[in-house]
MIMAR-243549 format. One record per residue (C-alpha): x negated, y, z negated; residue in one letter. Coordinates in steps of 0.1 Angstrom, whole numbers, padded with zeros to 4 digits, always signed. Each point is the difference from the previous one (the first is absolute). Last residue first. Layout:
# residues N
XYZA ...
END
This chain:
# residues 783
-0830+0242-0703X +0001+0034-0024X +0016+0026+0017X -0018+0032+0013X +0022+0033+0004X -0009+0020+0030X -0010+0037-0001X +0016+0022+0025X -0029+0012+0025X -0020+0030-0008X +0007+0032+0015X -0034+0015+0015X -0021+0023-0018X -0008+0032-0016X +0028+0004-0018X -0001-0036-0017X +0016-0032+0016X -0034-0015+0018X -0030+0012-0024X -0013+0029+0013X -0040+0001+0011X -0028-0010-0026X -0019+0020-0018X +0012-0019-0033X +0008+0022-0029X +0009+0033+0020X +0013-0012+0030X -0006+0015+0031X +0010+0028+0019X -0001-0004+0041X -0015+0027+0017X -0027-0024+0020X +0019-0035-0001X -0011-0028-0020X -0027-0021+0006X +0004-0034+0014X +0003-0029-0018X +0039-0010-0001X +0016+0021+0030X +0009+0038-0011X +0038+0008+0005X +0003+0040+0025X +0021+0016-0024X -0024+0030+0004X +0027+0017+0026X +0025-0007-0024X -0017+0026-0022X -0011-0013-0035X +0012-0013-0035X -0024+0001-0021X -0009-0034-0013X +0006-0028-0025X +0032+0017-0016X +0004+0016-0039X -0029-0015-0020X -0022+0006+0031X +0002+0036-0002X +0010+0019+0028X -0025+0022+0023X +0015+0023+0028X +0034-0001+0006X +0002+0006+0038X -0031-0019+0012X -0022+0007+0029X -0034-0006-0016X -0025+0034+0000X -0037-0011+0014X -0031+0014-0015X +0000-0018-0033X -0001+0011-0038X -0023-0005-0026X -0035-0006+0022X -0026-0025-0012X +0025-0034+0013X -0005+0019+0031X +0030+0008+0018X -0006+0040+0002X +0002+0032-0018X -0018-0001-0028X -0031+0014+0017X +0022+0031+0006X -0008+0010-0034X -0003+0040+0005X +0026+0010-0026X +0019+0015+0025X -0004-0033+0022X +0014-0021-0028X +0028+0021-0009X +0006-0004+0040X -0001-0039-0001X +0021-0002-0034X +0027+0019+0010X +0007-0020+0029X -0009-0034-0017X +0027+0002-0028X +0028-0018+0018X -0023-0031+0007X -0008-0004-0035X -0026-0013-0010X -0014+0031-0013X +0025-0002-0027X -0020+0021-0030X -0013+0018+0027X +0030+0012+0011X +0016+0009-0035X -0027+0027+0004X +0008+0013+0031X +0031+0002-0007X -0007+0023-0028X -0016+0023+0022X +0027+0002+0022X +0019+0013-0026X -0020+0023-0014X -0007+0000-0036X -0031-0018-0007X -0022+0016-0030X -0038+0001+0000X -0008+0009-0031X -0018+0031-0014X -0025+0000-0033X +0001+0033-0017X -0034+0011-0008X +0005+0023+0031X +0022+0027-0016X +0038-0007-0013X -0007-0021-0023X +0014-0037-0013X -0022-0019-0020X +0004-0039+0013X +0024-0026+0003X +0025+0027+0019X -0024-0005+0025X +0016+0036+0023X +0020-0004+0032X +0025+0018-0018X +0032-0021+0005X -0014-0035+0011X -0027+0006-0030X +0028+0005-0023X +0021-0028+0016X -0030-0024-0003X +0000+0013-0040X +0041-0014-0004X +0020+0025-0010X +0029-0007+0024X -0007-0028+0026X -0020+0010+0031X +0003-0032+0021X -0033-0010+0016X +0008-0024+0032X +0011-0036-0006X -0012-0026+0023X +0018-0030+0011X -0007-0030+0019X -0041+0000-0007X -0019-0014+0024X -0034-0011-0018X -0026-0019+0013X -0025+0007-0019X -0026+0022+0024X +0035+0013+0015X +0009+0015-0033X -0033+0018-0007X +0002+0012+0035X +0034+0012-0011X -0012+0015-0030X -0030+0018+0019X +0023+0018+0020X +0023+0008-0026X -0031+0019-0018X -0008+0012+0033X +0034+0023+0003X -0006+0011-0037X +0015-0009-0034X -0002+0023-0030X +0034+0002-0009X +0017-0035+0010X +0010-0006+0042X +0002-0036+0003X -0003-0022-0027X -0006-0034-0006X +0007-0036-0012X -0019-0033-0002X +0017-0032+0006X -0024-0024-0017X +0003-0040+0019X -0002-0034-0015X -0006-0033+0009X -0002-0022-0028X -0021-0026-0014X -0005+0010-0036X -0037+0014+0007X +0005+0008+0040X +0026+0027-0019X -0022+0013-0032X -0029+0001+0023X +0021+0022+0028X +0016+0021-0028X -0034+0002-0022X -0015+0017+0038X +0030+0020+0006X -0006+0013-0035X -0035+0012+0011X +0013+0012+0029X +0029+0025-0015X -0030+0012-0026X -0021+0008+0032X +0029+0022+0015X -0002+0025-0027X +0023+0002-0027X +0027+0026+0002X +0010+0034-0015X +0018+0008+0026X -0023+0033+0013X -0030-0015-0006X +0011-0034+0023X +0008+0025+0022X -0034+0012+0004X -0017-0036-0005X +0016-0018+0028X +0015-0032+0001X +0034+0008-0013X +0030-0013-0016X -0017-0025-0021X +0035-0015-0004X +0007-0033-0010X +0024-0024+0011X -0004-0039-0005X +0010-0029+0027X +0000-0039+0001X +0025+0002-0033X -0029+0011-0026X +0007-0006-0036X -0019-0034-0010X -0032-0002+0016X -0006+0036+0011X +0015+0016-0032X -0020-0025-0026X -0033+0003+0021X +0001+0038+0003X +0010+0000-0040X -0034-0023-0006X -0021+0025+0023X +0011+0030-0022X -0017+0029+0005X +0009-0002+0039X +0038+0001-0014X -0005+0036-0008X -0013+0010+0034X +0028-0016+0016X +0031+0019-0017X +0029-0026+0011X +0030+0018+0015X +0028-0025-0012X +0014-0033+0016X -0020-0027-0020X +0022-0031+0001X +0001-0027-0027X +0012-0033+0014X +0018-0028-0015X +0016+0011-0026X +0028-0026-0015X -0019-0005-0033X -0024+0024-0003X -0038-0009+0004X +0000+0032+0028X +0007+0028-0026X -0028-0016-0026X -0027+0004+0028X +0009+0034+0011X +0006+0012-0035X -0033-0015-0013X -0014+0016+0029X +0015+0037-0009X -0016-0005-0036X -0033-0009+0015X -0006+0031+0025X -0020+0020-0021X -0009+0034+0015X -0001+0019-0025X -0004+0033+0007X -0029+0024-0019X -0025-0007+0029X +0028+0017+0025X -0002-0019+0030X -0013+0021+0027X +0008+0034+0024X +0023-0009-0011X +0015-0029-0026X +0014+0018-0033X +0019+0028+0023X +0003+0035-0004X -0020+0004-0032X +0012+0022-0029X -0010-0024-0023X +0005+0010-0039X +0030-0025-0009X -0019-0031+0018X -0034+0009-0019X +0016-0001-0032X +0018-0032+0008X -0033-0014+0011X -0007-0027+0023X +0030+0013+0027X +0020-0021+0014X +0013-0031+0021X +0028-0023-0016X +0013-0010+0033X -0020+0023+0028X -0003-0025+0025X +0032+0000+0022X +0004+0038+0001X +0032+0016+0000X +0022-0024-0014X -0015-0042-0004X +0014-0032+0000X +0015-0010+0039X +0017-0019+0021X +0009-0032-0027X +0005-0024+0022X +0027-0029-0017X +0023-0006+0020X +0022+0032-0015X +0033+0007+0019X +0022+0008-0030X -0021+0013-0030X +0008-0013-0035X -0023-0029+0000X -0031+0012+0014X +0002+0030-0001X +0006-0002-0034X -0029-0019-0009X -0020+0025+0018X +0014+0029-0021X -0009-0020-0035X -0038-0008+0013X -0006+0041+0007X +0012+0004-0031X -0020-0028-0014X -0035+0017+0011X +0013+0036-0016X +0006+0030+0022X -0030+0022+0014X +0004+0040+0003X -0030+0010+0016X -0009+0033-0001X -0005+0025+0030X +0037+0011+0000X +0029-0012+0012X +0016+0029+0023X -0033+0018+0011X -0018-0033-0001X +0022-0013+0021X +0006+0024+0027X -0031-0011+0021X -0022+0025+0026X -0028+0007-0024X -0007-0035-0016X +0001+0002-0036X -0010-0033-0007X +0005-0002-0034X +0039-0013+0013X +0032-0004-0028X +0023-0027-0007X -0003-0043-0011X +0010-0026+0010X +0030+0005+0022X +0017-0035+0012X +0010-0013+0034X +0028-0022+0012X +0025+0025+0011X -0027+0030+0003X +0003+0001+0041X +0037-0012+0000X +0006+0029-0024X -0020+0024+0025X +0023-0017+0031X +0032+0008-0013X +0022-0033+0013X +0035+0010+0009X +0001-0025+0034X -0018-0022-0015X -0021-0005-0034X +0027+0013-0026X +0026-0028+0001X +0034+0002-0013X +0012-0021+0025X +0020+0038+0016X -0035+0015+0001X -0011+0011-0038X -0005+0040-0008X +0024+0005-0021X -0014-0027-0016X -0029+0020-0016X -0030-0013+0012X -0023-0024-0015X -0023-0001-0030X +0027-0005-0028X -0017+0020-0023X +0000-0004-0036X -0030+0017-0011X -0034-0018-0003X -0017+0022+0021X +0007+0029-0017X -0008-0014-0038X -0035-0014+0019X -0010+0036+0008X +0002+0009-0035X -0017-0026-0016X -0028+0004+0026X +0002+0036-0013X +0015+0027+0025X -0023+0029+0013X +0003+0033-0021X +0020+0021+0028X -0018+0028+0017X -0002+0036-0013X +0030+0023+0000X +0005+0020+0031X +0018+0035-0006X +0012+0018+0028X +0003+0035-0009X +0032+0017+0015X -0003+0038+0020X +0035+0010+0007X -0001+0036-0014X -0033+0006+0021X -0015-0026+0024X +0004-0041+0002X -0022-0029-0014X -0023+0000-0025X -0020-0027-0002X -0012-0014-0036X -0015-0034-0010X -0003-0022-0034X -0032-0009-0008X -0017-0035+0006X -0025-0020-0023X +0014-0030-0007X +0027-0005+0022X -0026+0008+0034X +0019+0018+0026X -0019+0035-0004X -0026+0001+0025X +0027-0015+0026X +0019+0037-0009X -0032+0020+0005X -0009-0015+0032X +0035+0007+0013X -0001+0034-0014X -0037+0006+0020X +0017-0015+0034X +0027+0025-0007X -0020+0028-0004X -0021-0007+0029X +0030-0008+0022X +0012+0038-0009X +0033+0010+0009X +0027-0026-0017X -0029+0002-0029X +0007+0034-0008X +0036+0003-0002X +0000-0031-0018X -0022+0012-0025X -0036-0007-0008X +0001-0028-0028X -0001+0010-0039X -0016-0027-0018X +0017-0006-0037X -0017-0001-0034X +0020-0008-0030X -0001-0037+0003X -0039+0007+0012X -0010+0019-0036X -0024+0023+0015X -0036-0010+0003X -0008+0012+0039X -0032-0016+0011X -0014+0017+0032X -0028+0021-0007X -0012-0004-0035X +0024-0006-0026X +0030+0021+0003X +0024+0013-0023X +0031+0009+0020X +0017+0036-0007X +0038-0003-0006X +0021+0004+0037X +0026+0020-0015X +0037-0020+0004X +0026+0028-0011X +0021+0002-0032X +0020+0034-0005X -0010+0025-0030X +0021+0010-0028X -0017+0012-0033X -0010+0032+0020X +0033+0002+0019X -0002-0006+0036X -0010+0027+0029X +0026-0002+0025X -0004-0022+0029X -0014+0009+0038X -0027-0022-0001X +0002-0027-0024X -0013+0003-0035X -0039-0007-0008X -0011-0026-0026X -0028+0008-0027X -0030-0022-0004X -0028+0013+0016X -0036-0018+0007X -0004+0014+0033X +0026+0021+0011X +0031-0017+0005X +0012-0013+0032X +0031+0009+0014X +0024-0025+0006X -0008-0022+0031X +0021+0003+0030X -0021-0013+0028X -0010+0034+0012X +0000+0020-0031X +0028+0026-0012X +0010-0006-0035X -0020+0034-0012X -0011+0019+0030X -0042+0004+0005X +0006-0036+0022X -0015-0032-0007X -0018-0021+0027X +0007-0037-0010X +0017-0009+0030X -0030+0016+0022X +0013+0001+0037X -0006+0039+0003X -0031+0002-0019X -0017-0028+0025X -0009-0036-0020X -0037-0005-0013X -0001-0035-0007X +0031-0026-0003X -0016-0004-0038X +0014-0032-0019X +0015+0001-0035X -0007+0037-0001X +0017+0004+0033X +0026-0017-0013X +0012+0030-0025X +0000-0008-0037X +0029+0010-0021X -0004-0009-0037X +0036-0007-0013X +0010+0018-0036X +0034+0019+0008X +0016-0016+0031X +0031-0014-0021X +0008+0034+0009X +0008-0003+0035X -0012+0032+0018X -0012-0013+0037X +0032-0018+0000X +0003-0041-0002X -0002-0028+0024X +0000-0038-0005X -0030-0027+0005X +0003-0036-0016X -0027-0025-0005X -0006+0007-0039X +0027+0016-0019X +0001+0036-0011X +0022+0021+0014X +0032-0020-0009X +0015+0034-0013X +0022+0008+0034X +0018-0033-0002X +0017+0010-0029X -0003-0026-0033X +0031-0014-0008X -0020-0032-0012X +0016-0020+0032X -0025+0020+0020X -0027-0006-0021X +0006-0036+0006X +0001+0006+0033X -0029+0021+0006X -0025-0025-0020X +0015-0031+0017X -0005+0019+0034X -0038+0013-0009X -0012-0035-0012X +0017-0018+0032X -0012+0024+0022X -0027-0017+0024X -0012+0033+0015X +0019+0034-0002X +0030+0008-0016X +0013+0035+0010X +0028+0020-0024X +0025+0023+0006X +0008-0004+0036X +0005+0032+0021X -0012-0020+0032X -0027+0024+0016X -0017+0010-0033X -0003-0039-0013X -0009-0006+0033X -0032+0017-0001X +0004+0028+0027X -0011-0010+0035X -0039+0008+0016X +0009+0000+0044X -0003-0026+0024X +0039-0009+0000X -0008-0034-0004X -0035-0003-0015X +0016+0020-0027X -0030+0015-0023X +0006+0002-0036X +0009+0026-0026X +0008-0020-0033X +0016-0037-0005X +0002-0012+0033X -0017-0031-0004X +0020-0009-0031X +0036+0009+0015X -0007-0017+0028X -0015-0034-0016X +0028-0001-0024X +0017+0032-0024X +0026+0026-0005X +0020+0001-0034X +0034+0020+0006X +0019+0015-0030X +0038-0003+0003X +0018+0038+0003X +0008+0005+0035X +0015-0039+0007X +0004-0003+0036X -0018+0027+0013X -0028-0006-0022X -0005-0039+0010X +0004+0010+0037X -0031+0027-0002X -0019-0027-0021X +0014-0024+0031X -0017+0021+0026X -0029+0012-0017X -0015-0037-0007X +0013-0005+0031X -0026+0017+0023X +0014-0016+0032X +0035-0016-0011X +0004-0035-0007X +0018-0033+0019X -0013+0014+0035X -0019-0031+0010X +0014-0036-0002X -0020-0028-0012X +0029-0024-0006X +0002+0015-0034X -0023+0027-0008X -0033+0004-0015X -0020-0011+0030X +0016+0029+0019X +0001-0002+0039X -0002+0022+0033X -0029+0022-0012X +0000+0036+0010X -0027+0012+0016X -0021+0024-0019X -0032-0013+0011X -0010-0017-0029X +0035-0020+0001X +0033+0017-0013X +0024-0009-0024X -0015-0020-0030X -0027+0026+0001X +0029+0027-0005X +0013-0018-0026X -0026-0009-0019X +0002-0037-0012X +0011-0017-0026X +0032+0022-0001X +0010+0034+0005X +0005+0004-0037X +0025+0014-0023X +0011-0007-0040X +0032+0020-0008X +0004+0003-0037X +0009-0002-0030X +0040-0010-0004X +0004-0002+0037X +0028+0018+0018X +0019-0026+0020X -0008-0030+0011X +0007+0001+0038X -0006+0039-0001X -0030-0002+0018X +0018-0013+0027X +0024+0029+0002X -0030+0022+0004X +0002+0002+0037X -0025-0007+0031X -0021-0022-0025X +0019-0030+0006X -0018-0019-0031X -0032-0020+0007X +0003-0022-0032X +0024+0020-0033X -0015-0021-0026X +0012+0002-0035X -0013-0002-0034X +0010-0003-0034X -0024+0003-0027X -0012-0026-0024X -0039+0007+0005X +0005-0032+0018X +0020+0014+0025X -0025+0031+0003X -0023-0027+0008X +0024-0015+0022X +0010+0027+0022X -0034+0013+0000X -0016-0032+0013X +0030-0007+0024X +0000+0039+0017X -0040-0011+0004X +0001-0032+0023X -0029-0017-0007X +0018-0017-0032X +0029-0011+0018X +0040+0006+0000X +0001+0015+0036X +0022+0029+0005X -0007+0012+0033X -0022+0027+0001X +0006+0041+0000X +0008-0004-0036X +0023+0019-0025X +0001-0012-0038X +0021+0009-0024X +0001+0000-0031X +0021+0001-0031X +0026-0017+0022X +0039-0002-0008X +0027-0016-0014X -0021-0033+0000X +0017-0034-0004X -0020-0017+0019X +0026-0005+0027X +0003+0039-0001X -0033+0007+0014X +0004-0028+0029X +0036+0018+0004X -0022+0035-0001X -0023-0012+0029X -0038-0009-0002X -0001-0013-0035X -0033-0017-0009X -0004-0039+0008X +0006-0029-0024X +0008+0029-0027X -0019-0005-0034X +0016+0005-0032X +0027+0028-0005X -0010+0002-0038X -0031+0019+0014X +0028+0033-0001X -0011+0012-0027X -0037+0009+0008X -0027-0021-0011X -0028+0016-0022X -0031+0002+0017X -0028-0018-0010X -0001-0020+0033X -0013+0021+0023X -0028+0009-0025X -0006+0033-0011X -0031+0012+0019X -0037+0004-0011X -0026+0023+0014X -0030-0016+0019X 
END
């Protein structure tokens, strides 16, 4: 694995003689009152401003704080004019912009493009607070108001948008955002190496234009750039082969005109030459003067496939845009070739070129970030934050939990991050595009340290600790066996189709963790809340024991997501045995320390590669158990995730992509109704669902599960009810017809049409919906 400076070797800036701010500046009197003149930096965020390490506008702010700069945070500004980016006035460095923590089209609108009616990330859980696409909104803002200040894009938006990507939203391939928003740089993944690195440079005097070569950043440049001169060019379809492609969609075809090729490449020369060729149209130059131009340099070659060029001099031309916005097949091979090259240790830097003629930019892609040291990742965490919101945003008691409260702070309020990173790899998930695929672990007393002050710093704590974990519960101190190994893999995921036998799969040190968390003074119960990756914990019957006695509050989620082996494929999934095997340690584990104890497994409805009688065999699956699941999530095609690919194409991204039969097709469900269909037999129980359900079901010729047999999934009569099925969390019933009203006596058996309760089976409780109004309650003296 290449080396990195360290975060901390850094010289401090000049202004560190500040100190720490309580809370960052939001306003120019809060920037004022700490005696600043001005910002070096700063920071525009589609979130609320909340002072926490999950919360990434805090992590940057401070670590750039630490690194002694002076930053400001400018938190869901009025993006409808620039006079709010103007608050601070011109920063000394930079502007630093990000939709937020999440994207912000996916934090507007549901799987089916209906627009959602709250924002977790926003006070009082109002809506509307940021603009659709507003990575490119606010950059656009940020220019307007000050022309000449640099502008650093970056977060999960930026990140997963970072070259020519399908837009699940407008259904059509998009420009990488870097193009679209005029920014100067992109940051993608967990920044904190690349921001320290720009900023310092930055404050160097150094133009923004010549920061071209650090790690986790993308930027564009022209085709004839001299600094250029001495990169090995390699086309992607030497990396991976899409198969014979037609003449007319070939990317790589080249033209019998000089600087005239389909995806804008400079002329090749012939084989072994070493002279440069002038631009079309130009005037002969001067024999001792001759213009720089990127050749693509012969590649020495050892056997069929292994390319030995230098690889920080090597970069991977991608189709174009104009290509790839056309052709599914060459998109679904560029997204291949991209998750091919995600590994630090290993992976080249990237080229698309986007746009035609006089205009035509290169976009650049540097490879990934060097993952942070456990030293490292324990500096961030153990910044100063104040973990709560900014009081701006406190009610008129200067409380943060009612009527202002930001539910994804309230989520994480007594929760700590363990570690980052996902080796899982799974197809339709984000994080390993943003984090990467090694895990980043902090130190055991850390960990300790942020649980202490939780405990005594944080208002409202009783001692529940909700959660220790970040993306995956169990993979705290995972890895690879071999560093050597590690930096060379060019695997998609370290546990499918099965557990790599290079990865450790120790769980000892995350026990010790568990155990010594819980002995705390003041703790009294240690809460599991994140995603737990089952067939990891099945290696480790001791861990299973340790979670289930100790860690489990009556419920855990995990998510085999499927039952059936083709989607399964597609995700990159366990199959379902693994998920019974662990069911089998949970129930032990539980009847073991005396508890009753339930899984909550999740799903999904409608992923690449799932059929009509894959969802079929789910929710028989699901009836079998006894499973009624409240809420489903359908497939949501998130930028530049592999699933999106295959939702794009139709083609197994995971795979060799071709154009001819080898290539392997996926079922892919678009249609609307389809959909629906799907989410239905997730919630067959469902009253509201049955219609669809019952002429799916004849299509697909299973009539037999038509019927009120305990055998069949749905029955033949259609209740009467106006709202359909309602969780029992939320009332007791559905509510139903008036003409249903009719009260059932004690014993008999309730009446045909009438919904019944989900946990019980029993008829309405008197006071709920679904039945009569219960009688005032009457207070009981003692005699």
């Amino acid at each position: 694995m290449p080396t990195a400076k360290p975060l901390t070797s850094w010289k401090p800036f000049w202004a560190k003689r500040f100190g720490t701010a309580p809370f960052l500046p939001t306003t120019r009197a809060e920037m004022e009152a700490l005696g600043w003149d001005r910002c070096d930096i700063v920071i525009v965020t589609g979130d609320a401003y909340v002072d926490h390490p999950s919360f990434g506008m805090a992590v940057i702010g401070r670590v750039l704080e630490a690194q002694g700069f002076r930053v400001g945070i400018l938190p869901q500004p009025d993006w409808h004019s620039a006079d709010a980016f103007r608050e601070f006035g011109a920063p000394a460095l930079f502007f630093g912009v990000a939709a937020g923590n999440m994207d912000s089209m996916i934090n507007h609108y549901t799987a089916d493009r209906k627009i959602r009616s709250d924002d977790a990330y926003t006070p009082g859980d109002v809506a509307g607070k940021r603009p659709d696409r507003a990575t490119l909104v606010y950059t656009q803002r940020c220019r307007e108001a000050f022309k000449n200040v640099p502008v650093v894009i970056g977060g999960i938006e930026a990140s997963l948008r970072r070259i020519a990507h399908y837009d699940y939203w407008s259904d059509t391939v998009r420009r990488s955002i870097l193009v679209d928003s005029k920014a100067d740089l992109l940051v993608y993944g967990n920044a904190e190496r690349a921001i320290v690195e720009i900023a310092h440079r930055l404050a160097q005097r150094q133009p923004v234009e010549s920061l071209t070569d650090i790690r986790g950043t993308a930027f564009l440049r022209k085709l004839d750039d001299p600094a250029l001169h001495g990169w090995f060019e390699l086309y992607s379809n030497e990396v991976d082969t899409p198969g014979h492609i037609d003449q007319l969609l070939n990317p790589y075809e080249m033209q019998p005109e000089p600087a005239a090729t389909d995806d804008g490449a400079p002329p090749p020369c012939a084989t072994g030459a070493t002279g440069t060729a002038p631009a079309e149209g130009a005037p002969a130059p001067a024999a001792e003067v001759k213009p720089i131009r990127l050749v693509r340099q012969p590649l020495l070659r050892d056997g069929k496939r292994a390319v030995i060029s230098p690889r920080d001099k090597t970069f991977i031309r991608l189709p174009a845009f104009e290509k790839v916005k056309n052709d599914p097949v060459l998109y679904a091979h560029a997204s291949r070739v991209l998750h091919l090259e995600t590994n630090p240790g290993n992976a080249r830097a990237l080229v698309q070129r986007h746009g035609e003629g006089p205009a035509a930019r290169e976009l650049w892609v540097n490879p990934p970030p060097i993952p942070l040291s456990t030293e490292e990742m324990d500096h961030v965490f153990d910044l100063p934050y104040a973990r709560s919101p900014h009081p701006r945003y406190a009610d008129e008691d200067g409380r943060h939990d009612r009527a202002t409260k930001i539910p994804a702070w309230e989520m994480i309020r007594f929760s700590v991050n363990i570690m980052r990173g996902c080796f899982g790899g799974c197809s339709f998930c984000s994080i390993t595009e943003h984090e990467g695929r090694i895990i980043q672990s902090r130190s055991e007393d850390s960990v300790i340290r942020e649980l202490e002050q939780i405990r005594d710093k944080v208002e409202g704590f009783t001692g529940v600790v909700s959660d220790l974990g970040g993306p995956t519960a169990n993979m705290y101190r995972l890895g690879c066996k071999s560093p050597a190994i590690e930096a060379a893999c060019r695997k998609p995921s370290c546990v499918w189709p099965d557990i790599c036998s290079n990865l450790k799969t120790d769980h000892d040190p995350l026990i010790a963790m568990y155990r010594r968390a819980r002995k705390l003074p003041g703790i009294k119960k240690v809460l599991i809340g994140s995603g737990l990756r089952y067939d990891l914990a099945v290696r480790s019957p001791e861990y299973v024991k340790e979670l289930v006695t100790h860690h489990v509050g009556g419920y855990l989620k995990i998510a085999p997501e499927h039952t059936e082996a083709g989607p399964l494929s597609k995700m990159m999934k366990p199959g379902i045995g693994t998920y019974d095997r662990f069911k089998a340690m949970f129930e032990k584990a539980s009847e073991q320390a005396g508890k009753k104890q339930f899984l909550i497994p999740y799903f999904i409805a409608a992923h690449p590669g799932t059929t009509d009688e894959d969802m079929l065999n789910l929710a028989l699956w699901l009836k079998r158990n006894g499973f009624r699941a409240d809420q489903v999530q359908a497939f949501y095609p998130s930028p530049m995730a592999s699933a999106t690919a295959m939702y794009h194409s139709g083609l197994n991204t995971l795979k060799g992509i071709h154009r001819d039969r080898r290539a392997e097709k996926v079922a892919v469900v678009k249609g609307e109704r389809q959909r629906r269909l799907h989410k239905a037999f997730l919630r067959y129980h469902d009253p509201a669902n049955w219609p669809l359900l019952r002429e799916a079901l004849k299509d697909m010729g299973r009539a037999d599960l038509i019927g009120n047999g305990k055998q069949q999934l749905i029955p033949t009569f259609q209740p009467s009810t106006e709202g359909g099925y309602q969780a029992p969390r939320r009332a007791n019933s559905t509510p139903v017809k008036p003409a249903a009203k009719a009260a059932a006596k004690p014993g008999s058996k309730p009446v045909k049409g009438r919904v019944l309760t989900q946990h019980t089976g029993l008829p309405p409780r008197e006071g709920t919906a679904g039945g009569k109004p219960r009688a005032p309650a009457v207070k009981r003296g003692r005699r």
